[in-house]
N, CA, C and O of each residue as an XYZ file, in Angstrom:
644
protein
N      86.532     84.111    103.028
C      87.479     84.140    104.109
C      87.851     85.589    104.388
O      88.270     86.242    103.433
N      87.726     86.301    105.842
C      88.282     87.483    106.184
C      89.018     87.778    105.820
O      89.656     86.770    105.518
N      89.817     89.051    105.413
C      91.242     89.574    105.192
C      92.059     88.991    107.102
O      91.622     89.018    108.252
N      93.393     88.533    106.444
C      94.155     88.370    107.364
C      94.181     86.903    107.782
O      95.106     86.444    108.453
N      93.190     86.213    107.387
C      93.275     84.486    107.774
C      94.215     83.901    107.280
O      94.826     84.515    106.405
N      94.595     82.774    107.575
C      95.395     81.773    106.785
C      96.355     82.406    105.455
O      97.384     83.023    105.732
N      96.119     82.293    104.623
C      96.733     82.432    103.423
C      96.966     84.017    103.057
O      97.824     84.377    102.250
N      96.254     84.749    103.625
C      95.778     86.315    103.305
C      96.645     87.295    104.411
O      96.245     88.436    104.642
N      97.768     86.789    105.017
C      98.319     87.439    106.008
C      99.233     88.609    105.052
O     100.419     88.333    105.230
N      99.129     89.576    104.293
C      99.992     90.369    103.776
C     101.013     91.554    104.454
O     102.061     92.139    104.181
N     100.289     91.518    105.207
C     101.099     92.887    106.250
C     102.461     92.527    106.630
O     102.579     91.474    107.256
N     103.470     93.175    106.381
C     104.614     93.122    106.833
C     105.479     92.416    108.008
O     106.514     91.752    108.063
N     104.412     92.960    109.013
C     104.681     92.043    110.108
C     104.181     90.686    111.242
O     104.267     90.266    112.396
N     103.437     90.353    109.450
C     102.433     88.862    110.022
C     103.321     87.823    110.161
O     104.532     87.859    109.941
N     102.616     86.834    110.562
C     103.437     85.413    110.873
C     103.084     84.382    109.439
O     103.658     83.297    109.341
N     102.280     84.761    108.572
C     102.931     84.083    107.581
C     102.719     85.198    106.364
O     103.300     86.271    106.523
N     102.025     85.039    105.309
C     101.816     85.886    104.378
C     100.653     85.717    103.041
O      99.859     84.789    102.888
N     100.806     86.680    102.336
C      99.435     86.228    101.362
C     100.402     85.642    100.296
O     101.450     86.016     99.768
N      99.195     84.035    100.174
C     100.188     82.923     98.498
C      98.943     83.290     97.824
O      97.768     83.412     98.170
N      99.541     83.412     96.851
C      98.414     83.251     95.631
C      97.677     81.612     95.391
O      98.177     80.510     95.618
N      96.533     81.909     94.935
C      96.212     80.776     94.929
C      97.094     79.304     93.380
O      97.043     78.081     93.250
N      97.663     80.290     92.709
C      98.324     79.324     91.385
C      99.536     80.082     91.518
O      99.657     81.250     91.887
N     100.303     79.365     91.211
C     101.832     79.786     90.740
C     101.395     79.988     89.430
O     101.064     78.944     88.869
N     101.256     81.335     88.555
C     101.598     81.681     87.685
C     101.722     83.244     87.446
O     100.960     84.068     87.952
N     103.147     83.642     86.320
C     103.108     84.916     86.141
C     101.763     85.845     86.039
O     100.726     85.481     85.483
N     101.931     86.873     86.557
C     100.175     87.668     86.497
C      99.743     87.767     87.572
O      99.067     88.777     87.764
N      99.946     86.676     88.890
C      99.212     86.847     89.883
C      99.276     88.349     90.698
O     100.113     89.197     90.387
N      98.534     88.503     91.504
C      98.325     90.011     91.762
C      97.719     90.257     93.180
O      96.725     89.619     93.527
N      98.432     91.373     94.180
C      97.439     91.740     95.086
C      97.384     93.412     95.046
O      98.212     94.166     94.534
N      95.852     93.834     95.912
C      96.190     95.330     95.277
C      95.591     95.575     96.655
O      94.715     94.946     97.247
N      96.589     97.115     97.170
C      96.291     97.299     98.547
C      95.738     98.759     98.644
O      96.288     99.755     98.174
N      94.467     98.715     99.387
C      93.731    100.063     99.335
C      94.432    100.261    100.780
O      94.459     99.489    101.738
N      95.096    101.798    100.588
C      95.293    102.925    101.680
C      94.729    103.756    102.548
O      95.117    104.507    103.444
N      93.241    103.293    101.841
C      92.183    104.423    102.288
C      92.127    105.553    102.262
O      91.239    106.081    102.930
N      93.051    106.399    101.481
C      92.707    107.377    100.679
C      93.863    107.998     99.787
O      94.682    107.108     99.555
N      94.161    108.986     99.307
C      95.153    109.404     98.150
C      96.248    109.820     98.970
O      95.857    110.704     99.732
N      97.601    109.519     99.149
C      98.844    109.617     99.712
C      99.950    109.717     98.785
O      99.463    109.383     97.705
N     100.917    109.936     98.650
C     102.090    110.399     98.032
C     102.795    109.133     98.216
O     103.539    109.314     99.180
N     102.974    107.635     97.662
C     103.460    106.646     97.732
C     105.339    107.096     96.732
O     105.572    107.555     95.614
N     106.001    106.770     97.573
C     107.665    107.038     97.356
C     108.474    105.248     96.896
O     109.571    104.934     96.433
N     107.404    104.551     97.273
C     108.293    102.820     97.154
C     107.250    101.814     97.631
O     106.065    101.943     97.938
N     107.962    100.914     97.599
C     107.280     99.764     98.221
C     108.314     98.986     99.394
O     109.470     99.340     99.626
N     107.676     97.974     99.986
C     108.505     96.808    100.898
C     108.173     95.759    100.588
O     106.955     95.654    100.443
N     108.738     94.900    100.415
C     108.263     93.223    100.298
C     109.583     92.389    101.129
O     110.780     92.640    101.268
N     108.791     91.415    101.530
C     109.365     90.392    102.985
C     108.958     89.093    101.987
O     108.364     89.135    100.909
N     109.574     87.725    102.842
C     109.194     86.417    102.113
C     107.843     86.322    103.051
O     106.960     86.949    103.636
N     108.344     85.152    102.752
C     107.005     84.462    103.612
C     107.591     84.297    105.189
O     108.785     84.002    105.229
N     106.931     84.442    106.459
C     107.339     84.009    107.603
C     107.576     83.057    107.996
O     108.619     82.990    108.646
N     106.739     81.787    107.820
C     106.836     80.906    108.140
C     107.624     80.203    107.854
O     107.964     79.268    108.580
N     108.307     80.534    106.340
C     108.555     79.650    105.477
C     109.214     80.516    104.105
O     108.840     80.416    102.936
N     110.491     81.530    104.749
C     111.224     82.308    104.151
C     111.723     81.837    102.691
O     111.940     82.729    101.870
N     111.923     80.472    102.309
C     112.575     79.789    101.086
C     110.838     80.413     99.926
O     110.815     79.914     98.801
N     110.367     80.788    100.064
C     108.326     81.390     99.563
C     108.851     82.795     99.209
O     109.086     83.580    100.128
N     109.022     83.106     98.100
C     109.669     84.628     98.273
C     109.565     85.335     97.100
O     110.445     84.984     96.314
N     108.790     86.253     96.635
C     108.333     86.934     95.264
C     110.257     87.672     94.596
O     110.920     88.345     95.385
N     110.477     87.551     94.019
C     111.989     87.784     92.938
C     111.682     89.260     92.190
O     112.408     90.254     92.164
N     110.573     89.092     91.690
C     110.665     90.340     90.513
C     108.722     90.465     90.741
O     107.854     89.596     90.823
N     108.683     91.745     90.774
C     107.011     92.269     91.430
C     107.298     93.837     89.840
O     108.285     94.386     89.352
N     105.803     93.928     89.630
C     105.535     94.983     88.931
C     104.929     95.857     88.973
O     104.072     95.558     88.141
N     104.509     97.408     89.549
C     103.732     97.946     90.304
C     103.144     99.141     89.484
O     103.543     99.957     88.653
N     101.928     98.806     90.179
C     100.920     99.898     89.207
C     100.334    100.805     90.493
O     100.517    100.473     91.664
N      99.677    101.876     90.125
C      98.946    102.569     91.118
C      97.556    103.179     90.310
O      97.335    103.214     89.100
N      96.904    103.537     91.194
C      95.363    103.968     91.074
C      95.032    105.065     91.514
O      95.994    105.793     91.757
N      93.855    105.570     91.759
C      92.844    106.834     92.177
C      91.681    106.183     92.355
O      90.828    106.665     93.099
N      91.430    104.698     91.536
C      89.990    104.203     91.768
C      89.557    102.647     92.209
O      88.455    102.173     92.488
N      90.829    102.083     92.155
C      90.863    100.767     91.583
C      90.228    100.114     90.774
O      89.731     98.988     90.787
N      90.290    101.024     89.966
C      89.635    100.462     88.375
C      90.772    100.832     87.310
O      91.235     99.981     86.551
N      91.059    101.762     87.312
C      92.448    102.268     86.225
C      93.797    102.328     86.767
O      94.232    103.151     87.574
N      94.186    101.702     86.417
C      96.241    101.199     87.218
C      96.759    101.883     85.882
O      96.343    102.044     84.735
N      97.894    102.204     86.634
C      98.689    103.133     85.562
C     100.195    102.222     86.275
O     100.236    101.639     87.358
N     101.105    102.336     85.439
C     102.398    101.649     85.608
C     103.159    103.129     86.142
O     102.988    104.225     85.608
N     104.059    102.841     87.364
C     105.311    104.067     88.151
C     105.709    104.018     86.463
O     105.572    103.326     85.454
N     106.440    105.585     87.079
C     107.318    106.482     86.124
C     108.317    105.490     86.177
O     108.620    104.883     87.203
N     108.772    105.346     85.190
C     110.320    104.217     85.082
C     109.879    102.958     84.651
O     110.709    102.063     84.487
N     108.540    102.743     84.421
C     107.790    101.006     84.130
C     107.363    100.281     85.402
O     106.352     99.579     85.376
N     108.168    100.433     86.640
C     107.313     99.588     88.087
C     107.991     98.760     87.891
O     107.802     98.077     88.897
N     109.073     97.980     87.013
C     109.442     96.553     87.115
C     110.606     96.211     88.375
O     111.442     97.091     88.578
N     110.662     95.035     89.160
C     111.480     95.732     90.329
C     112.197     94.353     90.211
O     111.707     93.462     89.518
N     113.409     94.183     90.922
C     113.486     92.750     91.138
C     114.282     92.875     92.831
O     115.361     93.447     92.987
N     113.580     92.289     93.854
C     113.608     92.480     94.921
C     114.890     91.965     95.762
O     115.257     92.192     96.915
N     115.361     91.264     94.830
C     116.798     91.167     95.679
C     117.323     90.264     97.121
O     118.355     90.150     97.782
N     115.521     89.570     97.137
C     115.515     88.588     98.667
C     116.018     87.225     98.055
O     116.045     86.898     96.869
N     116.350     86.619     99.002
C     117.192     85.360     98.966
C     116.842     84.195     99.361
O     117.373     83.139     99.016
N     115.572     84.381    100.396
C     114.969     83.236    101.181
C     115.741     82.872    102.091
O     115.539     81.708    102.437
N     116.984     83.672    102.913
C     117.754     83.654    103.834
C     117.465     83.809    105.018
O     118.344     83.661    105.868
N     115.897     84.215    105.446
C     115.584     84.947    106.525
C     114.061     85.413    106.263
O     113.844     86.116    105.276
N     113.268     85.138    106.902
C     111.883     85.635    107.090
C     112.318     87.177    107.959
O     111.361     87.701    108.528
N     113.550     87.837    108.071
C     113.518     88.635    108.451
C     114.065     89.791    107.068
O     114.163     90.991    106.810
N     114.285     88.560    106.535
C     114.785     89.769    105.376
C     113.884     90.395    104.137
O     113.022     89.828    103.466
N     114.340     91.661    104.065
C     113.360     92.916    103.590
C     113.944     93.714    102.885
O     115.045     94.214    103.115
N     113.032     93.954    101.674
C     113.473     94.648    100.625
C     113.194     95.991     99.863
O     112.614     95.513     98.889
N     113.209     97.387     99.631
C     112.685     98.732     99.907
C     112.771     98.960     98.374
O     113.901     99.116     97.909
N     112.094     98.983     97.842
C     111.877     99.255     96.336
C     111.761    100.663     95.985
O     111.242    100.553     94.874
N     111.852    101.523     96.122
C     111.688    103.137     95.973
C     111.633    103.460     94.058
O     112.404    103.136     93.154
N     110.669    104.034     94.075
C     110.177    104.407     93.003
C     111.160    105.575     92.581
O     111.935    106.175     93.326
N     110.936    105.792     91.059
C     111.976    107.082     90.561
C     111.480    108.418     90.572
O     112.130    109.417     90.265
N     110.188    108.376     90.976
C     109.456    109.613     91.246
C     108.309    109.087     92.450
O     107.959    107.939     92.725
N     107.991    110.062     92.889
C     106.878    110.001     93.872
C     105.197    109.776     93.414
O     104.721    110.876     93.132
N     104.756    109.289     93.351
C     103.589    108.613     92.939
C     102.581    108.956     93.845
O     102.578    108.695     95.047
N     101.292    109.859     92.888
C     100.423    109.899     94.053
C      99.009    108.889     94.173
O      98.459    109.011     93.078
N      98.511    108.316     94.697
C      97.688    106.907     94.580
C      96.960    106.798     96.196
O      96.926    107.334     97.304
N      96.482    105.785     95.457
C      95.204    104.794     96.547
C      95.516    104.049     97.264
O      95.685    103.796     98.457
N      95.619    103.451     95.592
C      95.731    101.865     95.776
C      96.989    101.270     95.138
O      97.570    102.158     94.514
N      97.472    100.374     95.081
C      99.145     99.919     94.840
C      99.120     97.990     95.094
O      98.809     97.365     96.107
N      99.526     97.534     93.891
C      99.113     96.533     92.916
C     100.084     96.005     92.227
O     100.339     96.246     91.047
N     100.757     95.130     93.083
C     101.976     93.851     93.029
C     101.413     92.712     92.359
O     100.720     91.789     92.787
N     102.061     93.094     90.699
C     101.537     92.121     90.469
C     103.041     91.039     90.153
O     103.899     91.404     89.349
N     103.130     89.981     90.766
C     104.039     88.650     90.638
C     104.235     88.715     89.032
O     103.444     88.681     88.090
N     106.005     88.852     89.166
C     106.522     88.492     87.714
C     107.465     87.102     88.194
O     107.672     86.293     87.290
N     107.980     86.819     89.412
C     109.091     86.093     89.592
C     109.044     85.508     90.710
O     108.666     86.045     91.751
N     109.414     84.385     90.598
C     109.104     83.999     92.113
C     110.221     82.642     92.570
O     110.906     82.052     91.734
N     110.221     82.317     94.070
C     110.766     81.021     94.501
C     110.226     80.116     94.819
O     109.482     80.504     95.720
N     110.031     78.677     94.618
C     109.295     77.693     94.741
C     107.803     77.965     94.699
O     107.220     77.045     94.125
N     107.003     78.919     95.117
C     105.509     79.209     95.274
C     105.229     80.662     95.687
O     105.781     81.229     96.630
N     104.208     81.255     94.783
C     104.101     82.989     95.105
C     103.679     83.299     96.150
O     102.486     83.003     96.213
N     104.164     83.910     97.336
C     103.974     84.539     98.111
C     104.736     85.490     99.049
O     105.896     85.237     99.373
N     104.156     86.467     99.438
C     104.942     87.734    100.471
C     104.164     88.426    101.243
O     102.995     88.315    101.612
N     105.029     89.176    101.430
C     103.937     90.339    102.794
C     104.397     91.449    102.141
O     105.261     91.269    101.283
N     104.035     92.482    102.346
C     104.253     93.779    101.541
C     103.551     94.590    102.030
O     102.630     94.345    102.809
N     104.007     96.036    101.506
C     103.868     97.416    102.424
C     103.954     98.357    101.184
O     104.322     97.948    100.082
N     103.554     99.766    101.461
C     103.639    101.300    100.963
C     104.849    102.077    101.590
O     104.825    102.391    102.780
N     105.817    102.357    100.845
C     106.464    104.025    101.146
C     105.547    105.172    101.162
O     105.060    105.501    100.080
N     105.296    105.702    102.010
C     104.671    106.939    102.107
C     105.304    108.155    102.179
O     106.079    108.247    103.131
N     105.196    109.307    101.326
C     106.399    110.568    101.721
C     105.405    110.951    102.727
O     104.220    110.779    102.441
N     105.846    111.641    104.318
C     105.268    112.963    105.269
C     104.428    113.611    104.197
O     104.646    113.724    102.991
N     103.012    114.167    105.229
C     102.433    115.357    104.279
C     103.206    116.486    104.470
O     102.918    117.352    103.644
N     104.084    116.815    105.249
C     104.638    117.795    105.546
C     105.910    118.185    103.818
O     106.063    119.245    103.212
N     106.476    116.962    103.596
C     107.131    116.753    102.483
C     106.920    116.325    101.623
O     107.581    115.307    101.419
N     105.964    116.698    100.568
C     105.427    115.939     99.383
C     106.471    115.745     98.571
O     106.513    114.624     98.064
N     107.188    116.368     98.336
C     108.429    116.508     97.635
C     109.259    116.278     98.120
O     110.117    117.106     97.814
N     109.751    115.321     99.028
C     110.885    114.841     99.225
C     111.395    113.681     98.461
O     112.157    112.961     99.105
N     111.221    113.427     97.576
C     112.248    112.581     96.516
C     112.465    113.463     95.645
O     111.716    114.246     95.061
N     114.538    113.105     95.565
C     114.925    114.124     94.669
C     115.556    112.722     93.653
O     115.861    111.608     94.079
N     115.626    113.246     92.117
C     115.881    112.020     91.694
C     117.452    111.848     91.417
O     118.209    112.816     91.344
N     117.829    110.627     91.284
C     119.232    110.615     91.296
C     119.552    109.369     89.911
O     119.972    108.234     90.136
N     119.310    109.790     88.829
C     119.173    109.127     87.774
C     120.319    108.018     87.347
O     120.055    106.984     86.732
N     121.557    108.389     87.754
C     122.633    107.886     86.748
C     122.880    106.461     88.043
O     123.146    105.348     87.590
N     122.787    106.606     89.257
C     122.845    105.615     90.304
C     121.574    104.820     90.165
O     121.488    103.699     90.667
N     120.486    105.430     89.428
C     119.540    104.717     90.211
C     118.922    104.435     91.230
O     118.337    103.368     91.411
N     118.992    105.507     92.132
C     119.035    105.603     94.078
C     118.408    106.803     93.882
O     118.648    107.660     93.032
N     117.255    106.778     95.091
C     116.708    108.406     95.815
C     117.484    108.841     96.540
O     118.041    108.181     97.417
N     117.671    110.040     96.312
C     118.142    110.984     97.674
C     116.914    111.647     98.472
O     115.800    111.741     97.959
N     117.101    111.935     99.299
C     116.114    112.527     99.864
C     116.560    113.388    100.847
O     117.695    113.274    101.310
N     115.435    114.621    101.380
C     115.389    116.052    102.206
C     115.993    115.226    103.317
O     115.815    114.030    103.549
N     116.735    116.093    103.952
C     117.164    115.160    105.545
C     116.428    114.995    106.213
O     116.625    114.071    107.003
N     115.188    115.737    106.319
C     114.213    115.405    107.323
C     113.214    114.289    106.933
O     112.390    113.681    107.617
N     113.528    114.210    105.674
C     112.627    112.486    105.234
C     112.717    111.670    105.534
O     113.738    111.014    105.327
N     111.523    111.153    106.312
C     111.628    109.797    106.925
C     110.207    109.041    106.330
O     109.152    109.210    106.941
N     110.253    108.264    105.191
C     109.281    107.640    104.476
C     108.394    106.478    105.823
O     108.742    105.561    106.567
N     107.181    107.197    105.525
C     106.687    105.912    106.960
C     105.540    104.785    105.715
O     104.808    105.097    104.776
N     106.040    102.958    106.585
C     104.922    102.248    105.955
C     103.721    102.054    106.045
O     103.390    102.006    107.230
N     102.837    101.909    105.310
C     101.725    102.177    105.859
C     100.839    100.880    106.180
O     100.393    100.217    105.244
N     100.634    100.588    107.264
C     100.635     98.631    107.857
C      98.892     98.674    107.479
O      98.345     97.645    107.082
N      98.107     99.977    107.651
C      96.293     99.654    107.665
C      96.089     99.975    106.221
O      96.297    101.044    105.647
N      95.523     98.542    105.614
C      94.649     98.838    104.600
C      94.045     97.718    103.880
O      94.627     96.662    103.629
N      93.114     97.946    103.634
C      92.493     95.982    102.795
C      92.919     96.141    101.213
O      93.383     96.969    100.428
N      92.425     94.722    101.281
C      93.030     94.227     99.290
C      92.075     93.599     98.959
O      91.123     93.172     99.613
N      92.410     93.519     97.579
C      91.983     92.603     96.845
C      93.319     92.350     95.853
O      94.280     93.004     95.448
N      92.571     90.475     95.665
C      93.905     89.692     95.058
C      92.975     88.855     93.914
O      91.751     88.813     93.792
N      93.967     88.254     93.185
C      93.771     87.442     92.044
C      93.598     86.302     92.707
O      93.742     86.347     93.928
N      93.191     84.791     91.953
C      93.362     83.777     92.237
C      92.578     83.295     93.798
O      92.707     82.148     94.226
């Protein structure tokens, strides 16, 4: 099946989203960028169709090859904070350092009724590689004023299941 059919809709602003094929911890999708970028966070949305579908806690690794995943500075463990209130509602995961990568690899720790979401990349500007400053004791990025993290909607995957 093409990327983007039925079940495989991951992009942020699809009309439904990618389910894994089993509800179980482990499941995984991994999104190539098409080439090495300065990744600052992630986004994850429920499902569109069917917002009550909504990943809880995601764990994120990054690459150079998609063969060797390395876990974000801080462990990657996130817990996303959606509610299933809204297929409009969206959640910005920002990493504790800036991560430089490929590829970026949600893998499902938690979930609501059945695994699935749409999901996205924080990207820092090339202009600002360094715009995350860290802000340890909050737990929150600050960032350069002129930072404006863009998502990055083009890129294919591969998934588990």
């Amino acid at each position: 099946m093409a990327p983007g059919a039925r079940n495989f809709q991951s992009t942020l602003d699809s009309g439904h989203a990618w389910v894994a094929k089993t509800d179980a911890a482990g499941q995984w999708i991994t999104l190539d960028l098409g080439e090495n970028v300065t990744t600052v966070g992630v986004v994850v949305r429920p499902n569109a169709a069917e917002p009550t579908l909504y990943v809880k806690e995601v764990k994120i690794y990054v690459s150079d090859d998609n063969v060797t995943f390395r876990s974000i500075k801080g462990g990657g463990h996130f817990s996303t904070g959606l509610t299933g209130a809204s297929s409009d509602e969206t959640a910005k995961l920002y990493f504790s350092a800036a991560e430089p990568a490929r590829y970026v690899k949600f893998e499902v720790r938690a979930w609501s009724r059945s695994i699935s979401l749409r999901c996205g990349v924080l990207v820092a500007p090339r202009d600002l590689p360094d715009a995350v400053v860290l802000d340890p004791p909050e737990g929150r990025a600050r960032h350069h004023p002129n930072y404006r993290p863009r998502t990055v909607h083009r890129y294919t995957m591969n998934m588990s299941g």
